[in-house]
C-alpha positions as CSV (number, residue, x, y, z in Angstrom):
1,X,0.0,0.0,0.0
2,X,1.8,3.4,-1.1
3,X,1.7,6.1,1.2
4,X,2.6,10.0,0.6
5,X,4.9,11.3,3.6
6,X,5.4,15.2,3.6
7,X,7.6,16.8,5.8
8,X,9.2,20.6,6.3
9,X,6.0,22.7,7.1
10,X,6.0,25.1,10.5
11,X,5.9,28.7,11.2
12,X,7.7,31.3,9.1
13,X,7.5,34.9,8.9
14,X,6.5,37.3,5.6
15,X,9.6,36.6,3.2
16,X,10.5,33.4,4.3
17,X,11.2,30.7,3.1
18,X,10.3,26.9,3.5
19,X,10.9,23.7,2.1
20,X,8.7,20.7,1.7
21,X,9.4,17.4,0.6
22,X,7.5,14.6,0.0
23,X,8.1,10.8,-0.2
24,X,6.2,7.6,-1.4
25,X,6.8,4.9,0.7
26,X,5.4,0.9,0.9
27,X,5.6,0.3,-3.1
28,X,8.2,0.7,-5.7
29,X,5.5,1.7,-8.1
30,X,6.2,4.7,-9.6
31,X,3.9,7.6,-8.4
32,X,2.9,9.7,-11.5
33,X,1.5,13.3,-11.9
34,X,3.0,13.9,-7.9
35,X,2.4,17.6,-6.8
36,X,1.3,20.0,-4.1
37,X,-2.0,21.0,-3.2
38,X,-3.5,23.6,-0.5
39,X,-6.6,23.8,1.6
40,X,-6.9,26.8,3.9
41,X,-9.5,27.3,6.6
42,X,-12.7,27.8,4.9
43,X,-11.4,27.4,1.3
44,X,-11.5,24.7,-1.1
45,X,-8.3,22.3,-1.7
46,X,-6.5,24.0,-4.3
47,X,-4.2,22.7,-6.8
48,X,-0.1,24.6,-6.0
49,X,2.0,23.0,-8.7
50,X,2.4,19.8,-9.7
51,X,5.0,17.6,-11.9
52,X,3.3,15.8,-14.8
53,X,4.5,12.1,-16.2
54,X,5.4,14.2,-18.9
55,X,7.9,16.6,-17.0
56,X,6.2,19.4,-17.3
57,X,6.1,21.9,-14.6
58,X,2.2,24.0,-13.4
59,X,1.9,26.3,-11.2
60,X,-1.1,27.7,-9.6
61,X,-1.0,32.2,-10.7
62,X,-0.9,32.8,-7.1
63,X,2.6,30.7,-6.7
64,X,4.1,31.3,-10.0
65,X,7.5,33.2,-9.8
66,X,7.8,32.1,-5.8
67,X,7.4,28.6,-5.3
68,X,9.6,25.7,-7.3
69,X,8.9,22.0,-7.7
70,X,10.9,19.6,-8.3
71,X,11.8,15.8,-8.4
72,X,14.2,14.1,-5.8
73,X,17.7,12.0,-6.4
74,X,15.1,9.3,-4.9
75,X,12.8,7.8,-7.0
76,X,9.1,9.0,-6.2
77,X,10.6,12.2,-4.1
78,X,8.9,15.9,-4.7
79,X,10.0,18.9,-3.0
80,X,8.0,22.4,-3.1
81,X,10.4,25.4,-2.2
82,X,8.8,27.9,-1.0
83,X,10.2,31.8,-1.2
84,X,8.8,35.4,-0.2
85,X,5.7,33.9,1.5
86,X,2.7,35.8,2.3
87,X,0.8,35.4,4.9
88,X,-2.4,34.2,2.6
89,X,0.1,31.4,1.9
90,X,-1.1,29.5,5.4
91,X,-2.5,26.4,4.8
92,X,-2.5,22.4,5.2
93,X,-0.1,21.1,2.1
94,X,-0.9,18.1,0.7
95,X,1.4,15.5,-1.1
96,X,-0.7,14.1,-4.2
97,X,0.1,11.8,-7.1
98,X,-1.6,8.6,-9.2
99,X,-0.2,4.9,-8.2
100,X,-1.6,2.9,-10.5
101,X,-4.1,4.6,-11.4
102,X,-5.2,5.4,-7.8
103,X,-5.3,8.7,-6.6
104,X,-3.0,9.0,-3.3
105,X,-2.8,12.1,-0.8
106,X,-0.3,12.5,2.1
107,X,-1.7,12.8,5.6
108,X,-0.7,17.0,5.3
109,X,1.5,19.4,6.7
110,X,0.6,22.7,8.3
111,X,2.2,25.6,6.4
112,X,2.2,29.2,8.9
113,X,3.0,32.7,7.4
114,X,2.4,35.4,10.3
115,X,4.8,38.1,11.7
């Protein structure tokens, strides 16, 4: 059973920076289409940016310019850096990607921006 594991949220000031990384673990399946999304308190999850099979990188507008995917040295790795947060940046992060077909979500990690 493959599990998403994110790690490298906490609390961070305006201009910060954070990094998040993500990692499959439980299959050697490769994890497809693996990304970030966002859900802040009364909003709906919203897609961040995202790696397809086909390499290309998307970014939601409001990251574009600030935030960077990218794959690990380690297969089914996906790390989101984070620069010049703002503080309508705070949310739960989400790992996400396609096993087999199956759509798979990490268990979340809470993202702060406040001064």
């Amino acid at each position: 059973q493959v599990q998403l594991v994110e790690s490298g949220g906490g609390l961070v000031q305006p201009g910060g920076s954070l990094r998040l990384s993500c990692a499959a673990r439980g299959s050697m399946d490769s994890i497809y289409d693996m990304g970030w999304y966002r859900q802040a308190p009364g909003k709906r999850r919203e897609l961040v940016a995202v790696i397809t099979r086909g390499g290309s990188r998307n970014y939601a507008a409001s990251v574009k310019g600030r935030f960077t995917i990218s794959n690990g040295n380690a297969k089914n790795t996906v790390y989101l850096q984070m620069n010049s947060l703002k503080v309508e940046d705070t949310a739960v992060y989400y790992c996400h990607g396609f096993a087999r077909d199956v759509e798979k979500w990490g268990q979340g990690t809470q993202v702060t921006v406040s001064s």
